[in-house]
N, CA, C and O of each residue as an XYZ file, in Angstrom:
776
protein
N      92.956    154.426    149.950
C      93.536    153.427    149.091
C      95.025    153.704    148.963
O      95.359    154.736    148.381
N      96.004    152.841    149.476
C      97.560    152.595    149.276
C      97.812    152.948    147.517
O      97.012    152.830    146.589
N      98.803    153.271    147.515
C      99.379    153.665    146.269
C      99.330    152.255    145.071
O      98.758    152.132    143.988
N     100.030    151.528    145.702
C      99.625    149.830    145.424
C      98.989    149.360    144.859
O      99.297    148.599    143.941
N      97.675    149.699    145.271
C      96.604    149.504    144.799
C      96.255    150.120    143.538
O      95.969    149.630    142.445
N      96.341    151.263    143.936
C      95.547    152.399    142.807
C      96.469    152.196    141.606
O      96.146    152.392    140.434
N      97.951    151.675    142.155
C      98.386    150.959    140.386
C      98.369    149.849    139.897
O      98.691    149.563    138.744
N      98.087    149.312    140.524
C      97.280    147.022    140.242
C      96.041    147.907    140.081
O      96.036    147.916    138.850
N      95.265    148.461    140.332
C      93.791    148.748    139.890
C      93.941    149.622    138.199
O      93.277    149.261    137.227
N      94.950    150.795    138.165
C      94.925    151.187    136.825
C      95.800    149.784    135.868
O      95.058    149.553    134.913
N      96.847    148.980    135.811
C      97.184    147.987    135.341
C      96.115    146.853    134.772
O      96.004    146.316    133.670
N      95.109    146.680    136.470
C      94.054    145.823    135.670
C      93.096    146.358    134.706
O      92.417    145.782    133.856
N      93.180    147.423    134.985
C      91.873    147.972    133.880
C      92.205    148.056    132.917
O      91.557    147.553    131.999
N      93.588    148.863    132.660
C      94.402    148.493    131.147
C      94.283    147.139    130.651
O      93.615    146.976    129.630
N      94.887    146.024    131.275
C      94.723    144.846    130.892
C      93.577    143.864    130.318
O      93.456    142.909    129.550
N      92.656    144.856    131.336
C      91.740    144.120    130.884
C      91.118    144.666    129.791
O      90.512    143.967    128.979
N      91.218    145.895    129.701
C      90.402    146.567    128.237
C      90.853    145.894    127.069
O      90.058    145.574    126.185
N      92.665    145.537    126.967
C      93.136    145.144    126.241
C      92.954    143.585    126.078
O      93.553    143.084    125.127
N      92.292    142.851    126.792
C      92.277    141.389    127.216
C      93.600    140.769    127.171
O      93.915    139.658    126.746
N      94.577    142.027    127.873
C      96.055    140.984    128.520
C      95.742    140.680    130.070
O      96.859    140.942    130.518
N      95.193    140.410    130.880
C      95.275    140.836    132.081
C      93.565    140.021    132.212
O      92.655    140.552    131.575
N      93.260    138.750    133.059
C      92.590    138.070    133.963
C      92.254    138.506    135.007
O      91.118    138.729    135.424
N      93.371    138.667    135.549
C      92.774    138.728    137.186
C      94.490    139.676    138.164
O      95.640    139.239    138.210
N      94.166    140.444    138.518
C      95.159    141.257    139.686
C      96.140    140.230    140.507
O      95.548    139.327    141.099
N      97.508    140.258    140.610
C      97.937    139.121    141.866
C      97.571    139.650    143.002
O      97.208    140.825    143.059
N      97.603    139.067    143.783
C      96.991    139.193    144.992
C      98.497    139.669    145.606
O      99.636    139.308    145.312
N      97.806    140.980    146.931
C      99.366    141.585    147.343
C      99.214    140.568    149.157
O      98.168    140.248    149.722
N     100.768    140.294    149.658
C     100.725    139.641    150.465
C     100.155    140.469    151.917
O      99.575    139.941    152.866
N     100.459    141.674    151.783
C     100.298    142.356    152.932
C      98.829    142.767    153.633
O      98.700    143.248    154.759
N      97.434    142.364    152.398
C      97.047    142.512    153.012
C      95.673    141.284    153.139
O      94.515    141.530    153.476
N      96.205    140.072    152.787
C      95.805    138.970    152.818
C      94.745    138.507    152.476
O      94.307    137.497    153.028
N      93.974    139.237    151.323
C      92.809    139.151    150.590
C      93.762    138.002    149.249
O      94.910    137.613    149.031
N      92.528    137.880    148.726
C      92.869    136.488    147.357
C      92.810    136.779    146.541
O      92.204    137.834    146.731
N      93.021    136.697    145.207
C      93.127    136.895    143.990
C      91.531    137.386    143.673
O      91.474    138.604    143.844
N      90.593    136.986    143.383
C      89.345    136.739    142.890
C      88.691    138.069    143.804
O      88.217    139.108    143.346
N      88.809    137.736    144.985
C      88.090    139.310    146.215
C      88.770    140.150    145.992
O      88.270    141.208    146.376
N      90.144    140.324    145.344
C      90.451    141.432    145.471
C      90.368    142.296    144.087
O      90.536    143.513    144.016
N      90.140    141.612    143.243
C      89.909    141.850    141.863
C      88.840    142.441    141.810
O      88.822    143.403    141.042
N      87.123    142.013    142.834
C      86.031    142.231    142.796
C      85.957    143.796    143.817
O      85.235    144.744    143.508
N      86.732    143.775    144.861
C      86.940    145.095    145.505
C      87.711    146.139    144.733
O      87.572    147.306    145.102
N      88.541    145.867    143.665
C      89.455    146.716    142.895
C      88.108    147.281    141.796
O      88.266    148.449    141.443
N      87.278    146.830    141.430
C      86.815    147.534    140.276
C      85.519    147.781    141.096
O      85.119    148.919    140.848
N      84.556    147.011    142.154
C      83.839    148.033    142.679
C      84.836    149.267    143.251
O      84.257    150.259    142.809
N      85.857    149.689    143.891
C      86.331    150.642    144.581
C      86.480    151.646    143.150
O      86.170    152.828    143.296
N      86.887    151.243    141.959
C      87.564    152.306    140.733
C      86.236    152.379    140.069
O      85.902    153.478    139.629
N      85.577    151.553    139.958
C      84.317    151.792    138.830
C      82.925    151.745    138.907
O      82.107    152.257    138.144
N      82.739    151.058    139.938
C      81.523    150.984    140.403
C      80.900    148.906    139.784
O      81.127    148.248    138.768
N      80.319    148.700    140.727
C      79.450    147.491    140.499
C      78.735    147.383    139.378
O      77.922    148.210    138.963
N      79.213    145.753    138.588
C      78.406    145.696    136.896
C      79.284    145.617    136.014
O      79.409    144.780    135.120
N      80.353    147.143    136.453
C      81.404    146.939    135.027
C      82.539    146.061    134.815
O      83.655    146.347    135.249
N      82.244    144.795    134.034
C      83.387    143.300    133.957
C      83.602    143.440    133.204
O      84.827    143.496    133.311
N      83.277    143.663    131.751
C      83.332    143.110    130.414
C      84.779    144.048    129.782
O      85.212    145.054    130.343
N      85.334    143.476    128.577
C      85.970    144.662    128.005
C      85.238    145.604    127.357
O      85.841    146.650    127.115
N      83.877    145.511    126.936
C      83.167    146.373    126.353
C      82.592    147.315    127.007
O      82.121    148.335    126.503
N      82.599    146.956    128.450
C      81.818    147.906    129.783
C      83.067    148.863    129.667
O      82.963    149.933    129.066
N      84.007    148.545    130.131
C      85.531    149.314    130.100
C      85.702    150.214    128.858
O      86.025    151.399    128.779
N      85.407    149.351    127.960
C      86.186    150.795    126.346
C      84.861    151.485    126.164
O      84.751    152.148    125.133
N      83.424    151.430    127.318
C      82.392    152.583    127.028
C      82.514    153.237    127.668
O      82.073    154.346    127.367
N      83.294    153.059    129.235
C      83.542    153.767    130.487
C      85.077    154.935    129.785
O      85.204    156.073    130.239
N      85.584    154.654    129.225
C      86.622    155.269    129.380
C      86.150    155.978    127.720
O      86.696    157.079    127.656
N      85.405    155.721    126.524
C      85.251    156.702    125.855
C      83.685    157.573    126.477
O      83.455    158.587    125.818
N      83.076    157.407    127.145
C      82.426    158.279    127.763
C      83.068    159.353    128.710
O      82.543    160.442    128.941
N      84.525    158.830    129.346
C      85.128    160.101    130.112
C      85.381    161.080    129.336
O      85.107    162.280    129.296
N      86.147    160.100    128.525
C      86.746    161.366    127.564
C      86.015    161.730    126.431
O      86.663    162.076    125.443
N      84.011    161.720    126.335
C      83.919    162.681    125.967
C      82.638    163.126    126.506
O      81.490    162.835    126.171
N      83.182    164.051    127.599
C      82.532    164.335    128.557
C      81.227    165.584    128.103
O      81.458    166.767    127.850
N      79.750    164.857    128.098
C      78.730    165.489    128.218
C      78.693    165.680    126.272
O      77.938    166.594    125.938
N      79.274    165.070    125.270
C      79.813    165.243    124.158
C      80.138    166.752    124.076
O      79.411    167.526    123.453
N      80.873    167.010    124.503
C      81.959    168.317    124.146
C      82.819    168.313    123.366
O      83.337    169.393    123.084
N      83.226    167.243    122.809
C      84.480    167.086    121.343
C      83.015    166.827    120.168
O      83.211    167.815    119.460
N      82.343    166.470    119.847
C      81.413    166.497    119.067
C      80.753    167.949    119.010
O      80.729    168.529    117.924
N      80.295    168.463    119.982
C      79.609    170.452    119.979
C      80.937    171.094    118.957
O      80.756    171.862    118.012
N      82.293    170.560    119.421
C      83.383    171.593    119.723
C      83.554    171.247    118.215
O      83.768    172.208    117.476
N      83.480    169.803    117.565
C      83.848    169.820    116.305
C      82.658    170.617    115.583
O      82.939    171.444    114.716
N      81.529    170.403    115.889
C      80.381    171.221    115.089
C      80.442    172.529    115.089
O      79.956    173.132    114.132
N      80.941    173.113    115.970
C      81.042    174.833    116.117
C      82.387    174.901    115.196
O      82.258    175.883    114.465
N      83.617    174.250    114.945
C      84.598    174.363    113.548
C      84.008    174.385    112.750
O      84.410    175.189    111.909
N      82.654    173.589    112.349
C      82.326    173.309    111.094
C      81.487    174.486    110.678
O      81.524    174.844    109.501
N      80.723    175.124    111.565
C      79.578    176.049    111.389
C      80.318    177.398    111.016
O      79.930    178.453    110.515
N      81.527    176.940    111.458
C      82.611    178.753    111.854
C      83.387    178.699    110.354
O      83.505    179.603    109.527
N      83.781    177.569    110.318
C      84.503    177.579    109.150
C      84.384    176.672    107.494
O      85.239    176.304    106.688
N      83.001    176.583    107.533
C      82.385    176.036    105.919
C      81.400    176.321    105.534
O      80.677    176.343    106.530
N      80.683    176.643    104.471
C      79.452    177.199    103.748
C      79.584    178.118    104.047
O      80.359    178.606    104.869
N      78.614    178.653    103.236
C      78.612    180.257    102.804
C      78.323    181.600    103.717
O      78.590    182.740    103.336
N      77.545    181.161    105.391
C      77.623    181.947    105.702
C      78.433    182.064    107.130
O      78.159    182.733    108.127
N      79.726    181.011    106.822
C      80.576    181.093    107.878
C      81.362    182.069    107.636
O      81.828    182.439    106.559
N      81.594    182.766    109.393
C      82.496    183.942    109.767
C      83.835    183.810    109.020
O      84.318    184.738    108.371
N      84.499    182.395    109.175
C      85.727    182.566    108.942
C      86.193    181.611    107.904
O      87.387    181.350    107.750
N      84.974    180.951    106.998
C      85.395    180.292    105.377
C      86.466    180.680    104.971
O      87.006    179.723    104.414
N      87.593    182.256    104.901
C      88.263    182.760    104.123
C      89.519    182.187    105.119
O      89.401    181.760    106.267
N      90.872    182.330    104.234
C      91.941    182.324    105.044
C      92.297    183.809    105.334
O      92.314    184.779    104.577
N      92.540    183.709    106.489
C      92.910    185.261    107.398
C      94.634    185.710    106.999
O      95.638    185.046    107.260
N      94.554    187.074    106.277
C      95.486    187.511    106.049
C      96.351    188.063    106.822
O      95.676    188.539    107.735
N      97.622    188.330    107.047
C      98.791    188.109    108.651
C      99.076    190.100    108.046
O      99.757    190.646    107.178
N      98.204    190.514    109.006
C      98.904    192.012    108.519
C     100.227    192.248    108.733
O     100.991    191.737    109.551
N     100.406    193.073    107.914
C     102.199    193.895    108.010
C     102.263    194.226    109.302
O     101.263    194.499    109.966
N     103.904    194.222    109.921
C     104.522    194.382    110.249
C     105.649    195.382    110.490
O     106.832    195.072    110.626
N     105.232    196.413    110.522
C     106.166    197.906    110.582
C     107.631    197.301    110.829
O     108.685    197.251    110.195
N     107.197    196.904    111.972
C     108.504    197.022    112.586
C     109.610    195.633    112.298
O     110.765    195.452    112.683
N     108.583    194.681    111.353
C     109.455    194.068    110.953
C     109.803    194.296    109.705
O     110.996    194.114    109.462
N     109.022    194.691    108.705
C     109.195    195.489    107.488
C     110.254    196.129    107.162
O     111.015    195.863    106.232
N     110.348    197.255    108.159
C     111.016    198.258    107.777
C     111.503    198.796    108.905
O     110.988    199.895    109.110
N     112.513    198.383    109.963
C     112.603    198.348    111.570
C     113.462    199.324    111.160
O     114.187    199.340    110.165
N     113.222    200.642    112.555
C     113.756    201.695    112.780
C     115.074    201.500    113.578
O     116.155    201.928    113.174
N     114.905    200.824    114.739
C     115.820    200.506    115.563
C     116.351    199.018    115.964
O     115.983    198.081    115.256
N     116.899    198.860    116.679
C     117.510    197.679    117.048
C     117.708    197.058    118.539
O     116.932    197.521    119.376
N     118.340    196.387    118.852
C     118.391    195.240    120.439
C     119.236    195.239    120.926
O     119.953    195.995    120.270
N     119.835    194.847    121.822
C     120.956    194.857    122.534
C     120.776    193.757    123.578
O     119.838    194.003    124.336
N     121.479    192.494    123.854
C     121.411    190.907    124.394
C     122.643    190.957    124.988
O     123.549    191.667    124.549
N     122.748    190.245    125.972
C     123.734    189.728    127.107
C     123.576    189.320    128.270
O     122.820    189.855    129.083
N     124.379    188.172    128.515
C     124.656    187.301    129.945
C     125.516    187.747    130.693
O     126.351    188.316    129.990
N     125.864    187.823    132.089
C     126.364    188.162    132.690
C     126.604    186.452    133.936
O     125.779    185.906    134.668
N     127.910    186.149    133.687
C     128.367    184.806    134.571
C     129.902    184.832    135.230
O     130.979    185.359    134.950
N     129.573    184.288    135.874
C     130.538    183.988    136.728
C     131.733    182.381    136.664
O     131.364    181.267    137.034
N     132.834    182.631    136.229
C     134.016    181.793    136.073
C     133.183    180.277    136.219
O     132.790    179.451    135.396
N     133.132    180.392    137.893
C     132.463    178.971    138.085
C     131.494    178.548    137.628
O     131.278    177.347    137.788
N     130.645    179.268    136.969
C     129.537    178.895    135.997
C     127.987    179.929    136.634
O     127.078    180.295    135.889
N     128.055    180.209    138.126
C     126.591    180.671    137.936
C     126.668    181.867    137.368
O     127.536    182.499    136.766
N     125.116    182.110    137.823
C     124.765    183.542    137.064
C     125.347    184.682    137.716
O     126.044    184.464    138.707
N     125.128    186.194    137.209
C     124.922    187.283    138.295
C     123.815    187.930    137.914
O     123.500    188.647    136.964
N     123.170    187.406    139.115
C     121.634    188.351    139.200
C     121.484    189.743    140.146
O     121.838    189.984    141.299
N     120.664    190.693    138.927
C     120.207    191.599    139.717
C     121.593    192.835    139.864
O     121.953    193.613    140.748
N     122.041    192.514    138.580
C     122.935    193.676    138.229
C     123.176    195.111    137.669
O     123.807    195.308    136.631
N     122.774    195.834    138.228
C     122.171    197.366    136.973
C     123.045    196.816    135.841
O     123.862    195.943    136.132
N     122.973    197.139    134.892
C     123.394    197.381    133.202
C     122.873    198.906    132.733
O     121.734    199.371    132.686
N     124.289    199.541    132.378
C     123.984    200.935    132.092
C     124.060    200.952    130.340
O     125.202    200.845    129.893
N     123.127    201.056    129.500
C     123.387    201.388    127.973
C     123.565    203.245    127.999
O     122.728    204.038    128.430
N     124.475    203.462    127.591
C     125.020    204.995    126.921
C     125.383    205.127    126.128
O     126.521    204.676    125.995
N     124.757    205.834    124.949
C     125.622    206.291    123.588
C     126.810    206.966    123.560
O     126.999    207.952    124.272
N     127.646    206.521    122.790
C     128.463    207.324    122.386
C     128.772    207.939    120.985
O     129.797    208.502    120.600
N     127.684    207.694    120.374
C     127.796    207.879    118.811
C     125.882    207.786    118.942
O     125.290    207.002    119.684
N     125.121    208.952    117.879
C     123.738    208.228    117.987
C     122.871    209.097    118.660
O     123.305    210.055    119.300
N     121.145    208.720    118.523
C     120.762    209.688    119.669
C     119.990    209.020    120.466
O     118.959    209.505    120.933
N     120.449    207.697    120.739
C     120.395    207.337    121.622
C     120.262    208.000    123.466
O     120.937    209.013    123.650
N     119.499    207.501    124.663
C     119.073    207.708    125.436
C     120.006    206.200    126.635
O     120.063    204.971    126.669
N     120.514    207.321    127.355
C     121.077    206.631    128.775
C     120.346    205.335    129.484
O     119.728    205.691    130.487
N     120.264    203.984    129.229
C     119.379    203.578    129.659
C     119.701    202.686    131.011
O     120.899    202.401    131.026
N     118.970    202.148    132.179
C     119.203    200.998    133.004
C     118.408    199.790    132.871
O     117.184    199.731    132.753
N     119.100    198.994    132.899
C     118.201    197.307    133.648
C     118.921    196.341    134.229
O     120.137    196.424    134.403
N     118.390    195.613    134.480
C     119.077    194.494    135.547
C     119.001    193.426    135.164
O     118.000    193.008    134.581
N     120.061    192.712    135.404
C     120.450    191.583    134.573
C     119.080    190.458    135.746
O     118.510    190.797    136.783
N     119.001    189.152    134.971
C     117.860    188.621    135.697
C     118.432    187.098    136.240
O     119.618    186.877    135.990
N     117.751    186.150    136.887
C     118.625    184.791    137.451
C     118.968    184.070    136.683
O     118.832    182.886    136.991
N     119.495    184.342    135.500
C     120.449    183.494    134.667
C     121.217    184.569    134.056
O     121.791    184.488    132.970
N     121.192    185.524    134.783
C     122.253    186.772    134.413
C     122.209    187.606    132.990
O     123.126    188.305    132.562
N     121.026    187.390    132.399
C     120.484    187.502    130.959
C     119.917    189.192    130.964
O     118.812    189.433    131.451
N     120.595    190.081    130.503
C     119.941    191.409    130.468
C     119.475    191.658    128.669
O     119.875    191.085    127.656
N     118.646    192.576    128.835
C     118.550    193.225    126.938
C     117.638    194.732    127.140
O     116.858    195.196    127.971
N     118.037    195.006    126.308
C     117.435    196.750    125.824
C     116.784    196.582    124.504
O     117.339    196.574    123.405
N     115.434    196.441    124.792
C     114.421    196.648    123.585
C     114.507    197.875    122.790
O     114.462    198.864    123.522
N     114.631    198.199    121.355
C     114.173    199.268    120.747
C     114.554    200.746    121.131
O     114.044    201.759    121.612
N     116.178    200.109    120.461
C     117.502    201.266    120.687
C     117.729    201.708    119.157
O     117.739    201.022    118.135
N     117.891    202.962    119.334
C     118.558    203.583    118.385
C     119.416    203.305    117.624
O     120.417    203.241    118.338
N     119.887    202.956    115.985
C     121.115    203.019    115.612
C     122.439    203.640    116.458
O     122.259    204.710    117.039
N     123.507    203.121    116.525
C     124.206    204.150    116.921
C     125.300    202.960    117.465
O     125.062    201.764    117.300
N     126.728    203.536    118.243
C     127.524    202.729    119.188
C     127.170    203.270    120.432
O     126.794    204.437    120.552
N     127.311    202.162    121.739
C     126.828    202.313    123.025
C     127.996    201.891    123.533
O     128.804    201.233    122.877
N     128.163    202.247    124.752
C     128.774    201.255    125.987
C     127.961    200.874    126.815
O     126.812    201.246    127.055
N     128.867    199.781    127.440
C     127.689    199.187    128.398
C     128.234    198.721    129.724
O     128.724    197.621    129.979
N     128.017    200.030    130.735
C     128.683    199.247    132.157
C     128.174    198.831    132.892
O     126.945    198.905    132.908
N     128.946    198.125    133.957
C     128.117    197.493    134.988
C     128.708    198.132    136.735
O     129.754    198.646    137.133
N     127.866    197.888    137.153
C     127.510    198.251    138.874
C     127.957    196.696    139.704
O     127.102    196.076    140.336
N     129.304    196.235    139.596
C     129.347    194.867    140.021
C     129.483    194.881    141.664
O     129.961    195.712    142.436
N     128.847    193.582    141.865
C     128.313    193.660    143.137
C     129.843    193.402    144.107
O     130.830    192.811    143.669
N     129.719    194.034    145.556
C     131.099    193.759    145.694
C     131.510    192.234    145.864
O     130.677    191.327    145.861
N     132.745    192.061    145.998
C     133.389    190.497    145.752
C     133.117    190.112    144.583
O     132.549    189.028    144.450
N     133.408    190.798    143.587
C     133.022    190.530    142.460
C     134.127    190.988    141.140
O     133.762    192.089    140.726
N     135.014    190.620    140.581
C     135.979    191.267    139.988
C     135.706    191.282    138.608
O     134.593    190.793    138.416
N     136.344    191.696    137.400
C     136.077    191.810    136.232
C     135.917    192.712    134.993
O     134.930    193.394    135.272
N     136.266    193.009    134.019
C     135.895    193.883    132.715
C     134.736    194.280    132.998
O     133.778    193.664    132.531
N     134.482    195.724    134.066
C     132.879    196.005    133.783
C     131.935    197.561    133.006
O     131.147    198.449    133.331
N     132.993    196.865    131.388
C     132.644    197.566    130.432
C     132.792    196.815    129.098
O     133.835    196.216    128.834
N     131.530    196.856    128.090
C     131.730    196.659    126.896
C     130.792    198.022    125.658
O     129.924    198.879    125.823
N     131.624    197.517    124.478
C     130.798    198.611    122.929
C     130.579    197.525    122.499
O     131.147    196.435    122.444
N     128.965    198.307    121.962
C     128.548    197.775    121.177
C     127.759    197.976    119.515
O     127.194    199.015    119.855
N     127.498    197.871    118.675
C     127.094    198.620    117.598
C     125.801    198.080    117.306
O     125.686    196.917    116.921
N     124.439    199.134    117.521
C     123.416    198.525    117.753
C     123.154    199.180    115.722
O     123.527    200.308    115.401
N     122.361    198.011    114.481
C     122.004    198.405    113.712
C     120.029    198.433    113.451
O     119.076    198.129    114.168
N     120.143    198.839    112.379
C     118.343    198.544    112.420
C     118.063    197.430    112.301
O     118.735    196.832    111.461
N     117.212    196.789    112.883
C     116.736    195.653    113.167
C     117.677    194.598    113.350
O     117.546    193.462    112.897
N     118.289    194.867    113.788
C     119.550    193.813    114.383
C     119.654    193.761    115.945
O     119.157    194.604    116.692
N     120.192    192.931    116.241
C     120.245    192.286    117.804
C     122.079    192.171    117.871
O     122.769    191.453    117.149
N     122.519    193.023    118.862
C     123.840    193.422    119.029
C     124.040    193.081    120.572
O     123.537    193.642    121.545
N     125.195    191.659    120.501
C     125.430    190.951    121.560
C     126.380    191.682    122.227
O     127.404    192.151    121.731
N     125.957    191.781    123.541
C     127.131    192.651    124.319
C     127.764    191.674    124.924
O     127.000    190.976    125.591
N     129.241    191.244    124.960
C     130.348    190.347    125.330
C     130.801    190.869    126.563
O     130.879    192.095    126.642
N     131.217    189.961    127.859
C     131.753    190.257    128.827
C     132.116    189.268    129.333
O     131.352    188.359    129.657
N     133.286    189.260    129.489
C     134.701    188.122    130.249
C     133.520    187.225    131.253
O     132.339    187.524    131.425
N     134.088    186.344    131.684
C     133.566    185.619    133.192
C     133.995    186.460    134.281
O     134.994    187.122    134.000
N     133.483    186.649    135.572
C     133.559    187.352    136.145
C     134.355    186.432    137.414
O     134.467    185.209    137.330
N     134.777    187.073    138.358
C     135.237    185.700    139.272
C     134.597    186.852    140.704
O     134.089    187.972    140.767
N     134.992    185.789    141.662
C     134.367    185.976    142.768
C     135.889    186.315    143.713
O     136.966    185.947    143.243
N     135.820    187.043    145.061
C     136.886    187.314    145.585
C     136.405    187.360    146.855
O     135.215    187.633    147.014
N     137.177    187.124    147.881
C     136.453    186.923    149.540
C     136.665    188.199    150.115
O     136.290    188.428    151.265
């Protein structure tokens, strides 16, 4: 079945569920008539019998609820969650949060781009304390040039980079990582060189 078709066939069925829509126009190319082709469009989509709008809005709420699975699915909510000897009648309490509570350490976020706008991917990023007891760390910036260091120490860091060659630029920044804070590491645009 041509593409054509299969959308004059979903159009008529809309139409007709809705009773906007009689009859399909007939396409020139392939020289069938209005009336035969209307009768080949819904035997080919639905099978022989179904005319009515009422055949149509049983065909299409029987798809969608297939084998009644939204009826089981609402009854298993109801069994799970009302009367007395449902599992989950109560509202579920959101346990604490250590680490959002009372956060020990902190984050460290940054992009890494280039003048003309793209990224630079696949850049080591070195975190080193210089204040702190903090730990030497690496990662690599990713294809939108986006690097971060999860669950760093208080403290000040620097942060260099390994730039790839043809590649010019500031490839150092500090930063002051606090508890539970997210400490943006800033770095110029980078430009490109032949």
């Amino acid at each position: 079945m041509r593409l054509p078709r299969v959308l004059t066939t979903l159009a008529a069925g809309l139409g007709l569920l809705f009773g906007a829509v009689t009859a399909p126009p007939a396409h020139a190319d392939d020289g069938a008539a209005a009336p035969a082709q209307w009768r080949s469009y819904w035997v080919d989509a639905f099978n022989p019998g179904i005319s009515t709008p009422a055949q149509v809005a049983a065909l299409v709420k029987d798809a969608l609820d297939v084998n009644g699975l939204a009826v089981e699915r609402a009854e298993l909510v109801q069994a799970l969650t009302q009367g007395e000897d449902a599992p989950f009648k109560d509202e579920a309490a959101v346990p604490g949060m250590p680490w959002k509570a009372a956060p020990r350490d902190g984050h460290v976020t940054g992009r890494l781009a280039l003048r003309g706008g793209g990224p630079l991917d696949q850049v080591p990023v070195t975190l080193a304390p210089l204040t702190g007891g903090g730990e030497k760390t690496v990662r690599l910036s990713d294809g939108s040039g986006w690097f971060g260091f999860a669950h760093v120490e208080p403290g000040v860091y620097v942060l260099t980079l390994s730039l790839p060659e043809g590649v010019i630029g500031a490839p150092a920044t500090v930063v002051k990582v606090r508890k539970g804070g997210i400490a943006k590491a800033v770095f110029p645009l980078f430009l490109t060189v032949p």
